[in-house]
C-alpha positions as CSV (number, residue, x, y, z in Angstrom):
1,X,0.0,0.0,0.0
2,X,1.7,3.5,-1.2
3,X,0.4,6.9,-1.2
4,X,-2.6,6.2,0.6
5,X,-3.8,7.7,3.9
6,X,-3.1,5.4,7.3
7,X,-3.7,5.9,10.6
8,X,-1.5,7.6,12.8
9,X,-0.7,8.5,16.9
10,X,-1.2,12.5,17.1
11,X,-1.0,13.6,20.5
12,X,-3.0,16.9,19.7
13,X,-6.0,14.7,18.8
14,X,-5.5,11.8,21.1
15,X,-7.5,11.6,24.3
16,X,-5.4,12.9,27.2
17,X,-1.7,12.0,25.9
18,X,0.3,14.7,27.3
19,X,4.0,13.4,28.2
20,X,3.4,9.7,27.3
21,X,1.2,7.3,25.9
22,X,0.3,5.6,29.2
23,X,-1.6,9.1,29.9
24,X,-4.9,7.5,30.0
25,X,-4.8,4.5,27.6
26,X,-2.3,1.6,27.5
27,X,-0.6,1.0,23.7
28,X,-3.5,-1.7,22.8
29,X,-6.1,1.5,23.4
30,X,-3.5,3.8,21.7
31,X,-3.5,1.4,19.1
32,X,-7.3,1.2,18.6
33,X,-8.0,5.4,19.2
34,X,-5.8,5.5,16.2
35,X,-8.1,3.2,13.9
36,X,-11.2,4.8,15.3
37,X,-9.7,8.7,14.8
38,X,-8.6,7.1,11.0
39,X,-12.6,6.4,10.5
40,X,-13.6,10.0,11.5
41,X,-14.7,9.5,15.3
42,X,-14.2,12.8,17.5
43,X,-12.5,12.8,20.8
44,X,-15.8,11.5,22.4
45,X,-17.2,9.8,20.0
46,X,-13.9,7.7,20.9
47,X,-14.2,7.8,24.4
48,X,-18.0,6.4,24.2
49,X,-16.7,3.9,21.6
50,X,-13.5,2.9,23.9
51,X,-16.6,2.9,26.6
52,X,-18.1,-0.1,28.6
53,X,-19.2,-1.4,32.0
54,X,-17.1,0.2,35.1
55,X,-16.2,-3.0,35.9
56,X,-12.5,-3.7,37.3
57,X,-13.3,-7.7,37.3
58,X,-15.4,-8.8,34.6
59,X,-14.2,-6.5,32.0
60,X,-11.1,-7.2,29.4
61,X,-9.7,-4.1,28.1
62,X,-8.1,-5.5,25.1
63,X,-11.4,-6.9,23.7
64,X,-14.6,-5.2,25.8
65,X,-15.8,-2.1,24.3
66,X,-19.4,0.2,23.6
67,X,-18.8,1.0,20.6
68,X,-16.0,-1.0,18.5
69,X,-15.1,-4.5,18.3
70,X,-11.2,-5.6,18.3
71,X,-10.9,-9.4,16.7
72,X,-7.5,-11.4,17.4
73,X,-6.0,-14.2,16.0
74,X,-3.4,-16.1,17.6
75,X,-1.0,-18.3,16.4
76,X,1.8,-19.1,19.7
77,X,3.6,-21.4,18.1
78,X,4.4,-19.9,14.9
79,X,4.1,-16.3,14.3
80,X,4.6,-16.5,10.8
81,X,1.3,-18.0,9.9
82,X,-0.2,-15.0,10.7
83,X,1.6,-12.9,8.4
84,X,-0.4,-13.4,5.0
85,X,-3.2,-12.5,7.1
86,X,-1.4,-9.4,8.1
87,X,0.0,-8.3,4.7
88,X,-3.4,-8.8,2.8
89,X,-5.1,-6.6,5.3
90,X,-2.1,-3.9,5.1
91,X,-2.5,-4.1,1.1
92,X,-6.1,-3.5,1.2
93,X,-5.5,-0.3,3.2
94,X,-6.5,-2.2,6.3
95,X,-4.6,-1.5,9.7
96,X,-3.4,-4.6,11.7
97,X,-3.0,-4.5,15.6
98,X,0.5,-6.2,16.7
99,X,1.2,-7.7,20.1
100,X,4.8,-9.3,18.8
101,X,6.2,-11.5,20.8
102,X,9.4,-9.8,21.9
103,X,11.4,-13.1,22.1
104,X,12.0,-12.0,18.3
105,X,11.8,-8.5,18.4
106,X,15.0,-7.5,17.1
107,X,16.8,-4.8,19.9
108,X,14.3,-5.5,22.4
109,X,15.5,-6.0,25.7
110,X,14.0,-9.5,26.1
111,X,15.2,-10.4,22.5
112,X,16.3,-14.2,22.9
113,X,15.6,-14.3,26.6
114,X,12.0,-14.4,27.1
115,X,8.4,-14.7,24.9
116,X,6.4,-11.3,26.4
117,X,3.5,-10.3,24.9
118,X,2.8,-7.3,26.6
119,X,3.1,-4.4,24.0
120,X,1.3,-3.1,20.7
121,X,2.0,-2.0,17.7
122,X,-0.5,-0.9,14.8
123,X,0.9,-2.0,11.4
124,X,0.0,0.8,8.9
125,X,1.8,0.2,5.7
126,X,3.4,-2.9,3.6
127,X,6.1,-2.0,1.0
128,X,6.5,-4.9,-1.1
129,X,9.0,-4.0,-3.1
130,X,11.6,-3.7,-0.6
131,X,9.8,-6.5,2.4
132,X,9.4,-3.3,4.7
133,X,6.3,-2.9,7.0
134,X,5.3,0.6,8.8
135,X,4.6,0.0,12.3
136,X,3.1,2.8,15.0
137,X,4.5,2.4,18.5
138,X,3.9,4.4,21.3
139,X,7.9,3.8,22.5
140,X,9.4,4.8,19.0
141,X,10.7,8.2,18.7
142,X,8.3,11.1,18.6
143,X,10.2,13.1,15.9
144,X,9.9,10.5,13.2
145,X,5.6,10.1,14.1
146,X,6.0,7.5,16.5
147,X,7.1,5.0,13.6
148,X,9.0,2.0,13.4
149,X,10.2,-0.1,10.2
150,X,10.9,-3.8,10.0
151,X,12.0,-5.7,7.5
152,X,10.3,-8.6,7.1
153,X,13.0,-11.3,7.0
154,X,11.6,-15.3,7.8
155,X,13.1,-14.7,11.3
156,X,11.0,-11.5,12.2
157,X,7.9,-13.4,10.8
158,X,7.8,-15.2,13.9
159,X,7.4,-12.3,16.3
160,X,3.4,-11.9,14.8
161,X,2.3,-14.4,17.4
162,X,-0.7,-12.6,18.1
163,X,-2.5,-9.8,16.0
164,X,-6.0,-8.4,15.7
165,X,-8.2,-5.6,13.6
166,X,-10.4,-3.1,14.9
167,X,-13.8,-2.7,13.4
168,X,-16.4,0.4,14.6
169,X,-19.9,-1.1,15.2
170,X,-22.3,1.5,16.3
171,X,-23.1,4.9,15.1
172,X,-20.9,7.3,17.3
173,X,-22.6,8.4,20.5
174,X,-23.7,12.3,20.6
175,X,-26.0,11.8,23.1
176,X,-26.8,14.2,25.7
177,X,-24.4,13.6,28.7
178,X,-27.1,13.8,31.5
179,X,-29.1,11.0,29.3
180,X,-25.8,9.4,28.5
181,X,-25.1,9.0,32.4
182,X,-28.4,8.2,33.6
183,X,-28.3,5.1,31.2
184,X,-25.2,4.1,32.7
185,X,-25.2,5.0,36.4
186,X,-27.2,1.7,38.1
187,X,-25.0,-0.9,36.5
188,X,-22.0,1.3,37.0
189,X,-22.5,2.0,40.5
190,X,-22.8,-1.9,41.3
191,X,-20.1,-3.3,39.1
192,X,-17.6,-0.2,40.3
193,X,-18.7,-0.8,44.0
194,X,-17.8,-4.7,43.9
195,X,-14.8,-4.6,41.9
196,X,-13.0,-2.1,44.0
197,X,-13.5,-4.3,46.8
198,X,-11.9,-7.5,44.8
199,X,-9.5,-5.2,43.6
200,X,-8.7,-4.5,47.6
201,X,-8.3,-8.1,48.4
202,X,-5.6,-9.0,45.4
203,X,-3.5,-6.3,46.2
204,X,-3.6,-7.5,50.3
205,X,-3.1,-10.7,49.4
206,X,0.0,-10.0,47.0
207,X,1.0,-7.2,49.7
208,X,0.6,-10.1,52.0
209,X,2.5,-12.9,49.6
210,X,5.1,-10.4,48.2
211,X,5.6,-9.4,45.1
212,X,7.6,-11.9,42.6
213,X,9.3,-11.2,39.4
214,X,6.0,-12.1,37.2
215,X,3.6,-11.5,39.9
216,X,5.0,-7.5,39.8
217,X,4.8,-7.6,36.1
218,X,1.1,-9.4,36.1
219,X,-0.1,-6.5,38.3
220,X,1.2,-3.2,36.0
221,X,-0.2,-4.8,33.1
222,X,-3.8,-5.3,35.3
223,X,-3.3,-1.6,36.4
224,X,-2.3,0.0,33.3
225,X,-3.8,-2.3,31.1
226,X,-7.2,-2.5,33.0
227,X,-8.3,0.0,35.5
228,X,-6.6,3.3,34.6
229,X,-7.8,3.3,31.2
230,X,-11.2,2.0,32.3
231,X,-11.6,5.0,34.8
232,X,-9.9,7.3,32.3
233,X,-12.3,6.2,29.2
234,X,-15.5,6.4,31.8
235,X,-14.6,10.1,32.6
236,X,-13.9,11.2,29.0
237,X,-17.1,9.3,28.1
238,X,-18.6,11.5,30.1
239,X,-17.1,15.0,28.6
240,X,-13.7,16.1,27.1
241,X,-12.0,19.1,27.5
242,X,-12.1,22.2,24.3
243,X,-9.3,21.9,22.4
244,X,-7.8,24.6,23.9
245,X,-7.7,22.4,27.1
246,X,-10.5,23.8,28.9
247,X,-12.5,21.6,30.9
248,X,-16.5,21.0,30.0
249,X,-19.5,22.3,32.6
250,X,-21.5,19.7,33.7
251,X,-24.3,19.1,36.1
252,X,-22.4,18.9,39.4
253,X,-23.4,15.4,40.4
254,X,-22.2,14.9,36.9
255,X,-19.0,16.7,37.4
256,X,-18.4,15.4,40.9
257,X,-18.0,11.4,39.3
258,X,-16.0,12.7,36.4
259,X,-13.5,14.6,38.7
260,X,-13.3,11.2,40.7
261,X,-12.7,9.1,38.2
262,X,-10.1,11.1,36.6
263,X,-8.6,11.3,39.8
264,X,-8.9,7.5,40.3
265,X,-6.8,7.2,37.0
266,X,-3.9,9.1,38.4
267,X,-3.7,7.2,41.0
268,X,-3.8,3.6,39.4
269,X,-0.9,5.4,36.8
270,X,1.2,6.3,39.4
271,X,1.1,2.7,40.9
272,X,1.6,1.3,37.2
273,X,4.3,3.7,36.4
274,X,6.4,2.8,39.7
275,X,6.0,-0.9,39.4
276,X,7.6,-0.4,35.5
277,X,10.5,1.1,36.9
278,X,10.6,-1.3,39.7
279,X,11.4,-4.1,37.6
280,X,14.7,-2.0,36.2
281,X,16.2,-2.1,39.6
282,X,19.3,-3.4,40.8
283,X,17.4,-5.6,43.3
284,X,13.6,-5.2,42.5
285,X,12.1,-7.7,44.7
286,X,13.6,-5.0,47.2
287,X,11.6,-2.0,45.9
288,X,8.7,-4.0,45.6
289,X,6.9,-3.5,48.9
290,X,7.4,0.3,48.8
291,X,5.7,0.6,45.6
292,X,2.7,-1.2,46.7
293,X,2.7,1.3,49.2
294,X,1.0,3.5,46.1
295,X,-2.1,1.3,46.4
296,X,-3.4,2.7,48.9
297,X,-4.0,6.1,47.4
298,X,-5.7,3.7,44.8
299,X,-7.9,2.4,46.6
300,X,-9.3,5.1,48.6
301,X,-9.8,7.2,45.4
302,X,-12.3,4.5,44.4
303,X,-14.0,4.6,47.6
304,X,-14.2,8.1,46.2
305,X,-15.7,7.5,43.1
306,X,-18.3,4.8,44.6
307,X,-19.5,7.5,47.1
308,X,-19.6,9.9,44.2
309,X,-22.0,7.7,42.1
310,X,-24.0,6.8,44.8
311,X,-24.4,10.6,45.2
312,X,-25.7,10.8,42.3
313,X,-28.3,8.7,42.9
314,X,-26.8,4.7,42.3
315,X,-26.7,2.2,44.5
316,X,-24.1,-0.3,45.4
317,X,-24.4,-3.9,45.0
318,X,-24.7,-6.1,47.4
319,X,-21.6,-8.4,48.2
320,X,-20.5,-10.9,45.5
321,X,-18.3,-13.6,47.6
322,X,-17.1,-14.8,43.9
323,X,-15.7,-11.6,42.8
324,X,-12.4,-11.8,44.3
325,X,-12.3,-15.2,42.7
326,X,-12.9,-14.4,39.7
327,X,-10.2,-11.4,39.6
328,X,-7.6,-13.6,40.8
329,X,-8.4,-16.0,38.0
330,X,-8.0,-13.0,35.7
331,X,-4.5,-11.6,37.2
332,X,-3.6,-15.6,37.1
333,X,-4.2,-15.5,33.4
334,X,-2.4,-12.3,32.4
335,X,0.9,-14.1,34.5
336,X,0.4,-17.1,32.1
337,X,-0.4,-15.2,29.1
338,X,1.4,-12.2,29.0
339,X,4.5,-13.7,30.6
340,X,4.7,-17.5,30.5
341,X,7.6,-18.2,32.6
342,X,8.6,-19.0,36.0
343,X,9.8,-16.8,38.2
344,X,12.9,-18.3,39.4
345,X,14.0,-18.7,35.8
346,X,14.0,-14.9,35.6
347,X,16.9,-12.6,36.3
């Protein structure tokens, strides 16, 4: 594909990416904003597509969304089957969703040491004539557009382990915020109110248990990947600031769950952001237990937002024993999924 238009990551139009990409949305969501901006979506038309239930244990942020559906097709044991998928969908002007396994990711840090797949890239463009595929990544260097270019030699085929496309599936969402709320707030309030209890007992049992090499790793991909976009996309749902970066007037019950939810977002970035550079520490089973120290501003801002949407006129559910369950199960899967590996095999 030459000369046509492709998607691309524009800070200016993306929702709340100030300094880095994890402002907000995790590179999958950055990833997927990008498709939806390429089909015409607004800021909230995005934020209402990226949209779903507030729900920190039932809902997958990679696949769980309002207003757009993201289809993956893995192939673990050989990456390269997946790439005539990939390169008929690039030639048709069709943008492909990467999560490469970084085992074969040529200069990445894990390169020959360990299969992750806990990053995203959106291939854009395929150059036949010279094997060389344009890739978006939040990591890659702002001055060039966020771009990356690999040449697709048989040995990088087998990095494409696990890819996926992004299709829009409703009519974008312009509908008035106090409807657009009201619709929402019961099964918000519930599913918020018993999740951020779960979410309380994993992080005292792994506070309890200590934090391992994978288990540290598991739980900034839950936070980042899960439950500060989630909060981040609920507020932003909700209302987006002017271009010129000033914030929207809402109904102040309105305003009063948006400002906690934002605020619940910073704090689950913070936690996120300190666990990342954790793991780049001399001794980071050390500096484990002071960064879990950050979850308790996490979890009080969440008490926040609960009171706030029961202010508003929700009501919390009543306690779901299985909950906690059913969130470990989830963190237990992300371990074995994004980062299949012991943790005494790790150094």
């Amino acid at each position: 594909m030459t000369g046509a238009m492709v998607p691309r990551f524009d800070q200016l139009g993306a929702l709340g990416w100030r300094d880095r990409a994890l402002d907000g949305l995790n590179c999958v969501l950055r990833c997927v904003e990008a498709v939806l901006r390429f089909r015409g979506l607004d800021s909230l038309a995005v934020a209402r597509a990226l949209n779903g239930p507030l729900d920190p244990v039932g809902r997958d942020l990679a696949k769980d969304f309002d207003g757009c559906r993201v289809d993956y097709r893995t192939e673990f044991d050989d990456g390269s089957r997946n790439v005539p998928f990939v390169l008929e969908r690039l030639t048709a002007g069709e943008p492909v969703m990467v999560l490469p396994d970084r085992f074969h990711l040529p200069g990445d840090v894990y390169e020959g040491r360990y299969h992750f797949h806990d990053h995203a890239v959106l291939a854009v463009r395929w150059s036949p004539d010279d094997s060389l595929m344009t890739v978006l990544d939040t990591d890659a260097d702002l001055d060039d557009g966020f771009r990356r270019h690999w040449r697709l030699t048989p040995e990088l085929q087998a990095l494409f382990t696990w890819v996926s496309t992004v299709t829009v599936t409703d009519a974008p969402d312009d509908s008035d915020v106090e409807e657009y709320f009201a619709e929402r707030l019961a099964r918000d309030t519930a599913l918020l109110s018993v999740g951020a209890h779960a979410l309380g007992e994993l992080l005292d049992q792994l506070t309890e248990s200590g934090l391992g090499l994978v288990t540290a790793r598991a739980l900034h991909v839950l936070v980042l990947g899960d439950i500060q976009p989630q909060l981040f996309i609920y507020g932003n749902a909700l209302a987006v600031p002017s271009a010129s970066g000033e914030e929207p007037v809402l109904p102040p019950e309105i305003a009063a769950v948006r400002t906690a939810a934002l605020d619940a977002r910073v704090r689950a970035k913070r936690l996120g952001i300190a666990l990342i550079a954790a793991h780049e520490q001399p001794d980071p089973l050390a500096v484990y237990p002071r960064v879990l120290e950050l979850s308790r501003p996490l979890r009080t801002s969440l008490n926040r937002l609960r009171e706030a949407l029961v202010a508003a006129g929700g009501q919390e559910s009543p306690f779901d024993p299985g909950a906690s369950a059913r969130l470990r199960a989830r963190f237990a899967h992300i371990e074995n999924t994004c980062f299949p590996l012991y943790q005494e095999s790790m150094t």
